[in-house]
C-alpha positions as CSV (number, residue, x, y, z in Angstrom):
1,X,12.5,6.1,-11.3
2,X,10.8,3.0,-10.4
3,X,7.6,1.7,-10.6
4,X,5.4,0.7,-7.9
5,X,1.4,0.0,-6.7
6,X,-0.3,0.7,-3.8
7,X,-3.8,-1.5,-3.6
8,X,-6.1,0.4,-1.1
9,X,-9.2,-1.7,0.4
10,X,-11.6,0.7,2.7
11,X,-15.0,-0.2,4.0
12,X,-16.6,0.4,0.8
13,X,-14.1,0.2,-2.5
14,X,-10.5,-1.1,-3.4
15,X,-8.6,1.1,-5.4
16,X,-4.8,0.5,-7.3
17,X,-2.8,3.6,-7.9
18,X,0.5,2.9,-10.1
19,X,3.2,5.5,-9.4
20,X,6.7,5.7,-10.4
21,X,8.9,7.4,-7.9
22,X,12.8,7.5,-6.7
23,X,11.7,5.2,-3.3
24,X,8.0,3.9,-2.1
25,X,8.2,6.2,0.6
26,X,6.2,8.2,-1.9
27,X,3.1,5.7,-1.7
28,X,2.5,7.4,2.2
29,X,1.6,10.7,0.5
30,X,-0.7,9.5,-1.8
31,X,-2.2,7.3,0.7
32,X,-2.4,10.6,3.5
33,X,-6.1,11.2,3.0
34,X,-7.4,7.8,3.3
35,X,-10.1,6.8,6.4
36,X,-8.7,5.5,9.1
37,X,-9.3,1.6,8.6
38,X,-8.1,1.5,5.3
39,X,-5.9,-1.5,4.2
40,X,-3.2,-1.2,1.8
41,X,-0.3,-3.0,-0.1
42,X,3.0,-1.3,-1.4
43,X,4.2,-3.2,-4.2
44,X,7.2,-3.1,-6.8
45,X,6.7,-5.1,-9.6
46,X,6.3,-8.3,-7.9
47,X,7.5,-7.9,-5.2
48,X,5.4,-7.2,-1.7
49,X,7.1,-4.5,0.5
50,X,4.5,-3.9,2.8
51,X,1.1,-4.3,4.1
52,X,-0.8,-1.6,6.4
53,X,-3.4,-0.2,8.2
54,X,-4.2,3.3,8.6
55,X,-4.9,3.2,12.3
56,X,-5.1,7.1,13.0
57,X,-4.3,10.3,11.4
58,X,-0.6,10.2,10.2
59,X,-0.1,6.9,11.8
60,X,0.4,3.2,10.3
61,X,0.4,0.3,11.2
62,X,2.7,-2.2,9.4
63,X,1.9,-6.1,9.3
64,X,4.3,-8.9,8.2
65,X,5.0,-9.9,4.9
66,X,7.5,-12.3,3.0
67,X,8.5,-13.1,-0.1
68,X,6.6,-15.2,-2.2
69,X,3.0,-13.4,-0.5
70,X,0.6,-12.9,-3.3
71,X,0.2,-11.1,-6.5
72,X,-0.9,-7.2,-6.0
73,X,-4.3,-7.0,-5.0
74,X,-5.1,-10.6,-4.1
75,X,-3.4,-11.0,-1.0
């Protein structure tokens, strides 16, 4: 199992949820029920692997990342 965050910004709150799961594909379920507009970074340790936008229901949009983006959360 690994471990991973997904930082969630909406309108009106940011949220971190740690999870540890066999691959971060996990992070989609937990991040089903979200408004669409919500922003949110996947992250393993340190490492970015994605950003998104929830831009309808079951549907994300990914952005670009690299390495060397921020720490969880500040990017």
């Amino acid at each position: 199992m690994l471990r991973y965050q997904l930082v969630m910004e909406g309108d009106s709150d940011r949220r971190r949820i740690e999870f540890q799961a066999e691959t971060p594909d996990y992070a989609l379920s937990i991040a089903e029920r979200e408004a669409d507009g919500t922003r949110a970074e996947l992250w393993q340790g340190e490492m970015l692997l994605a950003r998104m936008t929830k831009a309808a229901p079951n549907l994300w949009q990914l952005h670009p990342c690299r390495q060397g983006d921020a720490q969880p959360g500040t990017g």
